[in-house]
C-alpha positions in Angstrom: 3.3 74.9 -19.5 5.9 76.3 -16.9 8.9 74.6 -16.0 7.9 74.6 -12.9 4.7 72.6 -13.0 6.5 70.0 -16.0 8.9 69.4 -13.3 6.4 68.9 -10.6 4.8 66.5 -13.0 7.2 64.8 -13.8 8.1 64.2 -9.9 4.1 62.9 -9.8 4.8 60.9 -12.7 7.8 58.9 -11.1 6.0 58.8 -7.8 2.8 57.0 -9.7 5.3 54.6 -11.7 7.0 53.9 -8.0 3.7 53.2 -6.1 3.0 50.9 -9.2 6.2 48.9 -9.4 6.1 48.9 -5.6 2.7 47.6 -5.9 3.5 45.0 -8.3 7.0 43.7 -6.4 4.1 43.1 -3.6 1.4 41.5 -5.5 4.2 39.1 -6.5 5.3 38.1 -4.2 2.0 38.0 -2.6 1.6 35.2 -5.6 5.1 33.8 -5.0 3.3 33.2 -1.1 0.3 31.8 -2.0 1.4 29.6 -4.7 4.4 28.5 -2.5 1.0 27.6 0.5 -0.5 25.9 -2.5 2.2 23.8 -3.7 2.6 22.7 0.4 -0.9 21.8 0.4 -0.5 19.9 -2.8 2.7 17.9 -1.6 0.8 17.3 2.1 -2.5 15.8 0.1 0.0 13.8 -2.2 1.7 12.2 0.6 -1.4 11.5 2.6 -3.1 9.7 -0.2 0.2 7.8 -1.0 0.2 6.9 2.8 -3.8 6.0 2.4 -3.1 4.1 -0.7 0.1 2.2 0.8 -2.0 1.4 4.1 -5.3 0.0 1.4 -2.4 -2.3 -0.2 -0.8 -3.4 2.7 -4.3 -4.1 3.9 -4.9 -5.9 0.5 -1.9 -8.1 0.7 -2.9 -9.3 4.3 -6.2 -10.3 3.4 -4.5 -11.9 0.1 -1.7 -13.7 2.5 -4.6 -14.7 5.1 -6.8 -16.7 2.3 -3.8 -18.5 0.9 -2.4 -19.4 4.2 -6.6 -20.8 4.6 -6.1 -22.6 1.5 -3.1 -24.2 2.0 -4.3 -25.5 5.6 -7.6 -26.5 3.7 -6.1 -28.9 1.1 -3.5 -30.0 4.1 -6.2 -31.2 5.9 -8.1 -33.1 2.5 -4.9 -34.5 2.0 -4.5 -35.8 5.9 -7.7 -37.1 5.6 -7.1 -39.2 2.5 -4.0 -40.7 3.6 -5.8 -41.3 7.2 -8.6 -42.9 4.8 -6.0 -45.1 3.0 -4.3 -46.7 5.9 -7.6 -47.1 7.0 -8.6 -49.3 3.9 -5.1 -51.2 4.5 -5.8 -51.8 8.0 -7.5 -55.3 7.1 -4.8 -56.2 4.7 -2.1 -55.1 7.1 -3.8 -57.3 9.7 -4.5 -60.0 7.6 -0.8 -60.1 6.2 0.6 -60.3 9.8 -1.9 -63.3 11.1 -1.0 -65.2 7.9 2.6 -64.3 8.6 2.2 -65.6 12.0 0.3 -68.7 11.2 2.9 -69.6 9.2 5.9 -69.1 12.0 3.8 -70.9 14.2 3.3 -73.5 12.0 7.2 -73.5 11.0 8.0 -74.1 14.5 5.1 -76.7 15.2 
């Protein structure tokens, strides 16, 4: 083969192995790109469900906080209404206790 054409081959030869490394640099960092969108979308998602799932528990913890606060006024009131009940049942001793207590100043001083 003449020199001239190995030459000119070789040129060709370096041109092809350009166009490919120029070729790869860009499908790199057409990957660096997309996987850097990726990631983005990944993080984004991530923090969305982490703000969904904070949101549900907060919601959770309410609901939780509501029924105890319920509870608590719910035995409050059993426990209002036994004591009313109790003085209730005392109110004939009490009454009693005082008349006797009574009679028996009145009767001091008679």
């Amino acid at each position: 083969m003449p020199r001239p054409e190995v030459l000119e081959r070789l040129k060709e030869a370096e041109r092809d192995a350009d166009d490919l490394v120029s070729d790869a640099e860009e499908a790199s960092e057409e990957r660096i790109d997309e996987a850097r969108r990726r990631a983005e979308e990944i993080r984004e998602q991530a923090e969305e469900e982490a703000g969904e799932t904070a949101e549900d528990r907060l919601t959770q913890a309410r609901s939780d906080i509501e029924e105890e606060v319920e509870q608590i006024l719910d035995e409050g009131e059993q426990e209002r209404e036994m004591l009313e009940e109790r003085a209730r049942s005392r109110m004939d001793d009490v009454v009693e206790y005082v008349m006797e207590t009574f009679r028996e100043e009145v009767h001091a001083q008679g």
